[in-house]
N, C-alpha and C positions, 0 to 999 in steps of 0.2 A: 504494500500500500504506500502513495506518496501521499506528502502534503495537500494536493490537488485532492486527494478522494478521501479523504477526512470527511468526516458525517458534522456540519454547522450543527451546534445547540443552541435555542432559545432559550434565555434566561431573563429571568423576572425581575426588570431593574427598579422594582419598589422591595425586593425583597428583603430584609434588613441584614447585616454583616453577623457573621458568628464569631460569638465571645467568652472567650475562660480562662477560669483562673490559669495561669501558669507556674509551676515550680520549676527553676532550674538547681542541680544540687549538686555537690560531688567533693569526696574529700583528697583534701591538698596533701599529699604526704613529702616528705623532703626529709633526707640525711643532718643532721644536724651539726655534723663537725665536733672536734676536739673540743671547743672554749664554750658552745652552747652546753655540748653533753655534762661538763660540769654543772653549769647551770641550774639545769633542766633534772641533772641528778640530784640534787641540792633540794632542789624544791620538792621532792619525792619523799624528802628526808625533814620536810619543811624546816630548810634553811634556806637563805638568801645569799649568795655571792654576787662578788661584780670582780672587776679589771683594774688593774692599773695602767693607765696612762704613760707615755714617756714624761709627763710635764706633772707627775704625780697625782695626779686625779685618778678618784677610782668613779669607773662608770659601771652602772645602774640600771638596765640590763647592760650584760657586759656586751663592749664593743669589738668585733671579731679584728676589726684594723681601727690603727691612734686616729683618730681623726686631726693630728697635726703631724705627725708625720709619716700618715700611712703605711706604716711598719704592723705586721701584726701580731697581735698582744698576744699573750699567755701567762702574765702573772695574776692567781687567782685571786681575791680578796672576800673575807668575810665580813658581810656585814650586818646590822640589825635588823629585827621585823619590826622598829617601830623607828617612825618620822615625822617627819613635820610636813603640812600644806603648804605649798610653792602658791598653788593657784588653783581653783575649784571651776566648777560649771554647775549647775543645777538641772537632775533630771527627772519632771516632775511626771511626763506621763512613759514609764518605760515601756521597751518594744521587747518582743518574743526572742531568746535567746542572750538577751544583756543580763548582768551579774545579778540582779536582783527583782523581783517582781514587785516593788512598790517602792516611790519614790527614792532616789540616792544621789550622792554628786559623783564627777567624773572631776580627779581630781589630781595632780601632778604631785607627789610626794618623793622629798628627798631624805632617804632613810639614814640615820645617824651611822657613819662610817663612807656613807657614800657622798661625792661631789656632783653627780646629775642625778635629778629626777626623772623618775616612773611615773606611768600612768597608771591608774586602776582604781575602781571604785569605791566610797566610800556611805557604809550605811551609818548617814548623822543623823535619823530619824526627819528630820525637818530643816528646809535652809537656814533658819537661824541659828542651827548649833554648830552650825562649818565658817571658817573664815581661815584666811590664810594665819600660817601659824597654828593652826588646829596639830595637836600631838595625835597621834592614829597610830595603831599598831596592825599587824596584818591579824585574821582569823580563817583558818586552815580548815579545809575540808577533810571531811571522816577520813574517806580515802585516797589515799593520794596518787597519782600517775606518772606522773614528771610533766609538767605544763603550766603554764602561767598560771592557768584554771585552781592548783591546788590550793591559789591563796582565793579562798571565797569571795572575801571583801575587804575593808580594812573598816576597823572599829575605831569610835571615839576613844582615849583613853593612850597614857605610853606605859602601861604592863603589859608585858611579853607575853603570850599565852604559854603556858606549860603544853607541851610538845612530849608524848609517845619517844623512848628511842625507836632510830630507824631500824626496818628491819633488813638482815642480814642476808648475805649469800645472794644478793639482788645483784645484776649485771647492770651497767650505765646505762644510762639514757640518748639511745642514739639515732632514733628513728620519730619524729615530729609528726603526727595526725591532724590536720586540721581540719575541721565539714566547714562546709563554704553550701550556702543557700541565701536564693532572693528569690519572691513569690511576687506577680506583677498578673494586670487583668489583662490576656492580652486580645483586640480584636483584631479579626481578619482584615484584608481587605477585601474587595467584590471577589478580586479574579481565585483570591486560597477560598472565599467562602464556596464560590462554585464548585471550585476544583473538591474541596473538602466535602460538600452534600454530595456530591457526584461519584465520591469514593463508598459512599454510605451506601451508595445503590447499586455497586457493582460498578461503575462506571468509569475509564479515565479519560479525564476531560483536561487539555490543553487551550492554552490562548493565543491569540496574534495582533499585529495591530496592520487592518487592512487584508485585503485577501491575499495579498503578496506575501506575507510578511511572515517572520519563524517563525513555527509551531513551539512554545515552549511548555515544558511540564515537567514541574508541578508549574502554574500558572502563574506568573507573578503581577506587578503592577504596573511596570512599562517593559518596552521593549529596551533590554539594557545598553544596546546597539544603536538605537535611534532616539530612545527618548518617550516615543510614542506610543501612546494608551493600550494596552490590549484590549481590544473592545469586540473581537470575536471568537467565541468557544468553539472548539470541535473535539469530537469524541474520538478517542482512539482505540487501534485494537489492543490487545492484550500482549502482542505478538512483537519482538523485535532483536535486535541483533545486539552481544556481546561485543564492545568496540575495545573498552581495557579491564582488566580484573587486577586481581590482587589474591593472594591465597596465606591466609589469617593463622601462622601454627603458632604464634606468642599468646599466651594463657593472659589476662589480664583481671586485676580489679572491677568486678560487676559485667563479667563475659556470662552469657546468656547461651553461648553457642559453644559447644565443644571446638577444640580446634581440631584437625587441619578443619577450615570452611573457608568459603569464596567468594566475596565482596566485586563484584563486577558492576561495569557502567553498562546499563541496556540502550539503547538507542529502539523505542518504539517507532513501529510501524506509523507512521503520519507525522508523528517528532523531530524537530531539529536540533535537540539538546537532549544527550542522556542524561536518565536517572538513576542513582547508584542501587543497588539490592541486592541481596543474594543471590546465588546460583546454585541448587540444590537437584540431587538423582542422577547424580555423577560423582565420578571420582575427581578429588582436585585437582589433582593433576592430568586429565582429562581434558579439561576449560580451555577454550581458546579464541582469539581474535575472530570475530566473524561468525560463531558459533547462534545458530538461530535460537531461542528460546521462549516459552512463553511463560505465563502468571501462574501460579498457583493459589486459588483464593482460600481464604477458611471460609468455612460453613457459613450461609448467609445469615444465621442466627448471631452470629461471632462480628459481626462487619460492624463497624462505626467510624467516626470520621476521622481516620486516618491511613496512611499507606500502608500499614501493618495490615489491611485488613489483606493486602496478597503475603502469604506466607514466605515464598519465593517464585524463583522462576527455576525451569528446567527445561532440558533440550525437549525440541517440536520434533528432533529426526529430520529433520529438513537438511537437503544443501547447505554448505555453509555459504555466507553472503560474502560477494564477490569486495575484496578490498576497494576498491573506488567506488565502493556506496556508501561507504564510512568512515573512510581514512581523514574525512574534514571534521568527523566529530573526536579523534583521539583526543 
């Protein structure tokens, strides 16, 4: 099938845009190096170290390089859980995931032994009990990890908490977790709303702008070539050609698919742009340039608006497609 015999869709330009919440999430991991893992181990142990300096300052979280002669540092320093307020902020309506669940300050504290201040929150009950100069000492969570997190909050007050010894036979702290999420509402535009109901009914549904113009899909909002509106839908078939792949055997964090698997661009029948998806009822190493293949849906009970609703694709048995029918999509 070419671009020319695309089946035009009618669509309903009073119909309103689809809209939903968003989550995107995923956790940051990173090596922490020699001067953090003290750090980090420290606080496991609810202790606080920092760095010395060439210029003799000790810094607060420790700085990996001097920040005056970027030389970098390794002399550890201990120092106290309790300090004094540099400078405060007031936060009266807290969000989902901050240190506290009712009102606290965010608040710069320079801990006795140290020369620069940390940041980290402080439950004063009410902004009138905080002002710079406030005496705070830290308050340690039950359990501890090795992460900033172990100091809960920082209390009114400069007595120490009495501290648990650490416990024993525990290896350093050398590997950093962090979840990282932000949830946004997010609406379509015309051309994903279409494209998106379209997928809900079984259907794939690309745009152009003008009857000349590229078939794109998934559908977006202009043509990114020209500038110009996509302002006409056509349906495509299910059917199209493997232009490049890729074969998946590295295991990863929140892998869904066993490896070896096959990540390939399709190039559908009516389409000027492929779309990336699997390639599945072959061997990986089987896949190749040119390789015809079609959709595999799930069960029409299972479809909703999104492109998962095709499982994957798999070879048709068909000839393979002649390189200059796709060599301009690689």
């Amino acid at each position: 099938m070419t671009t020319s015999q695309s089946s035009p869709v009618q669509i309903d330009p009073h119909e309103p845009p689809l809209s939903a919440p968003l989550k995107l999430a995923f956790d940051y991991t990173r090596s922490v190096g020699p001067l953090l893992s003290e750090f980090f181990t420290a606080l496991r142990e609810r202790r606080i170290v920092g760095v010395r300096g060439s210029d003799g300052r000790v810094h607060v979280p420790p700085a990996e390089y001097d920040p005056v002669s970027w030389e970098q540092l390794s002399e550890i320093v201990p120092v106290s859980s309790v300090g004094t307020v540099v400078s405060w902020t007031w936060q009266s309506q807290p969000l989902e995931g901050q240190p506290l669940d009712r009102p606290f300050a965010w608040a710069l504290i320079k801990l006795d032994g140290a020369d620069t201040p940390m940041l980290h929150a402080v439950d004063a009950g009410s902004a009138d009990a905080i002002s710079t100069g406030t005496r705070v000492h830290a308050h340690w969570v039950e359990e501890t990890t090795g992460a900033i997190t172990d100091i809960a909050y920082f209390a009114l007050g400069e007595e120490a908490e009495e501290v648990p010894a650490p416990a024993e036979g525990l290896d350093p702290v050398t590997m950093l977790v962090s979840p990282s999420a932000i949830e946004i509402q997010h609406t379509a535009s015309k051309p994903e709303s279409t494209f998106l109901r379209a997928l809900q009914q079984g259907k794939l549904v690309g745009a152009r702008s003008g009857a000349e113009g590229k078939v794109y899909f998934p559908a977006r909002e202009a043509d990114p070539a020209t500038g110009k509106t996509l302002d006409q839908f056509v349906e495509l078939s299910d059917k199209g050609t493997v232009t490049t792949f890729a074969i998946i055997n590295i295991p990863f964090a929140g892998q869904r698919i066993k490896p070896p698997y096959v990540a390939a661009y399709v190039l559908l029948d009516g389409a000027d742009i492929p779309v990336l998806h699997l390639v599945s009822d072959i061997d990986a190493d089987k896949v190749r340039m040119g390789m015809r293949v079609q959709a595999v849906w799930k069960p029409e009970d299972q479809w909703g608006l999104g492109i998962d609703n095709i499982e994957y694709f798999r070879p048709t048995g068909e000839p393979d497609a002649d390189y200059d029918t796709y060599k301009h999509h690689l």
